[in-house]
N, C-alpha and C positions, 0 to 999 in steps of 0.2 A: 651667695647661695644661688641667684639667677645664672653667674656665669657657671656654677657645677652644672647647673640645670642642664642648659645648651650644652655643657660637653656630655654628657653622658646619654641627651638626647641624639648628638651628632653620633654618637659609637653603635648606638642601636639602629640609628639609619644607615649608618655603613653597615653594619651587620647585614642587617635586613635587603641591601642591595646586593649586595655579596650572594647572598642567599640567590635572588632573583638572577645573578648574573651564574650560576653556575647552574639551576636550574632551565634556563634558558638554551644553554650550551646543550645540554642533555635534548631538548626537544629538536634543537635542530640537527640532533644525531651527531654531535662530535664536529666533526669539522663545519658543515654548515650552518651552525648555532654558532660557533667559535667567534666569528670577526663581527656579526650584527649583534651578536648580547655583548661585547667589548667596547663598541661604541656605543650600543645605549648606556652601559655603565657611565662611559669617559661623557657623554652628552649630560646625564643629568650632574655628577659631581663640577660638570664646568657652571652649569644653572645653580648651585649650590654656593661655587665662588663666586659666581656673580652678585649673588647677595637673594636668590630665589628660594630661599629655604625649605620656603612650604607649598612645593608645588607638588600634585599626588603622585607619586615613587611607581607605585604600580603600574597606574594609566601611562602617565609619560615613559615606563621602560616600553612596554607592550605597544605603544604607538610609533616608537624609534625603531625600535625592533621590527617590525612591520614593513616600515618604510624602509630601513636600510639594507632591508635580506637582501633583494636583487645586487645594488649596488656595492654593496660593503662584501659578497660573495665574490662578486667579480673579480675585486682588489685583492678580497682576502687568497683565491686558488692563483690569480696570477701569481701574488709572492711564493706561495707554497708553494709552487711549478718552476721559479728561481730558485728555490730552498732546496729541492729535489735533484736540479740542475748542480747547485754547488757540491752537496752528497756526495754526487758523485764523481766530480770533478778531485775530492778530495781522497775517495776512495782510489781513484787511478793513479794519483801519484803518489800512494801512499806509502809504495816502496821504490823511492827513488835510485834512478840506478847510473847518473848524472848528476853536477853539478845544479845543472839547469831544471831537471826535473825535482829536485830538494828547493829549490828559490818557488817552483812554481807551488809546492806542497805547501808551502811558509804562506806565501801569497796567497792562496785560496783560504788558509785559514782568517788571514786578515779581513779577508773580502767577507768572509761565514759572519766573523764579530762584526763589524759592520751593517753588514745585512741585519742582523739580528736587534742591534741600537736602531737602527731604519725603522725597521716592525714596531718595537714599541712606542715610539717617535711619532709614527703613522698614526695611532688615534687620537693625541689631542690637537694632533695639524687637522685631522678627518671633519671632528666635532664643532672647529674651533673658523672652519673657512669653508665656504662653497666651491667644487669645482666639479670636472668630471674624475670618474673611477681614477683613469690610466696616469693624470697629471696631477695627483697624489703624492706621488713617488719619486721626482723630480723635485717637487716642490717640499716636500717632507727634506730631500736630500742637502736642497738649498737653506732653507732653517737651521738646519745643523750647521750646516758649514759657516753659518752666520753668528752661530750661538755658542763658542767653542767651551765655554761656561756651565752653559745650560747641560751642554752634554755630560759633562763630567759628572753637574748635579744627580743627574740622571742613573748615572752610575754607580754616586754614592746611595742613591735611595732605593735601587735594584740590588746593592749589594749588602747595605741595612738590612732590606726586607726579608732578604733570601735567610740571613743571620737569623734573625728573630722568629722566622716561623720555623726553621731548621730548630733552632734550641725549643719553640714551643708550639709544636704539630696540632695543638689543637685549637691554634686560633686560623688552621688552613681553610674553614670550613664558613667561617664568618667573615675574615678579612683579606684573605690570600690575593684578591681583585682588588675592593675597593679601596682600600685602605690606603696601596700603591698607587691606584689610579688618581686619587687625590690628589697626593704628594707631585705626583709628577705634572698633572692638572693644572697647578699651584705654580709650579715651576716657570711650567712653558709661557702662563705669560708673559715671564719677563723676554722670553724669545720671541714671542707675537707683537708684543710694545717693538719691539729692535728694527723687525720685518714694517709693520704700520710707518715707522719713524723714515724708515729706509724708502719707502712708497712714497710718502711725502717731499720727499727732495726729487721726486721725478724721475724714481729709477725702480717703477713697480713691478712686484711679481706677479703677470698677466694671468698667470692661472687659479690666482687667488685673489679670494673675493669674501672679507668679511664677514658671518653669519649674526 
């Protein structure tokens, strides 16, 4: 009976973030809301794995949120200004009219899917270590390349997710964030143990710094 407890209390907490995490989006108007309520999501479900349960949801999103607007906008329009850049890279060679121009079409697409595993990638590397904005991104790209596992997990729990809110639209509103956020939360740190373990033989990733 205690453990139904805890899950059905754990479902309404995710609700309830969820809630907070797309309500947030909205205040900072779409894209500027985007990347700081994303990371305060990923910040508290990692406090959640940790074993913090009952730290207060509201307070802690709105104090993340706070703190990470400057920062986490920074990272977040950089990508988006890559992401804009690729667009259109894809749109130019969209109608190849060369060999060379169909490889390069193929190749930007590969580089799009990439970038975009990067993106989601990028919050629980964001929440999960210290560093500055720009060395995010490098260091997100090094985790992967570490964690060729991890990635794939990563795939199957974006490609689950996408499944079950597709068949059932009306859990978009309560779980469509956190739910995923979780799962992948969950994930990473078996990729974060890998990185730590990797640090300890004397072969550290300088731009990253435990939180």
């Amino acid at each position: 009976m205690d453990g139904f407890y805890r899950f059905c209390l754990m479902f309404i907490k995710l609700a309830y973030l969820n809630i907070l995490w797309m309500l947030f989006i909205l205040i900072g108007f779409g894209v500027l809301g985007l990347f700081p309520s994303t990371i305060a999501m990923f910040g508290i479900v990692r406090q959640w794995i940790k074993g913090n349960a009952d730290l207060p949801i509201f307070q802690t999103f709105w104090q993340t949120y706070r703190k990470e607007f400057g920062k986490g906008n920074m990272m977040g329009i950089t990508y988006l200004l890559a992401g804009i850049i690729l667009y259109i890279d894809i749109l130019y060679f969209s109608s190849p009219k060369s060999v060379i121009t169909l490889v390069l079409y193929y190749f930007f697409w590969v580089v799009t899917f990439l970038y975009l595993l990067l993106g989601v990638f990028l919050f629980p590397v964001y929440v999960h270590y210290q560093s500055k904005w720009w060395q995010y991104f490098k260091s997100t790209a090094m985790v992967m390349l570490m964690n060729p596992l991890v990635v794939i997990a990563f795939l199957i729990i974006l490609s689950g997710g996408w499944l079950i809110l597709r068949a059932i639209p009306g859990l978009i509103p309560l779980f469509s964030g956190s739910m995923i956020a979780y799962a992948l939360m969950l994930v990473s740190y078996k990729a974060f143990d890998k990185v730590e373990a990797f640090s300890t033989r004397g072969k550290p990733l300088q731009s990253l710094s435990s939180k």
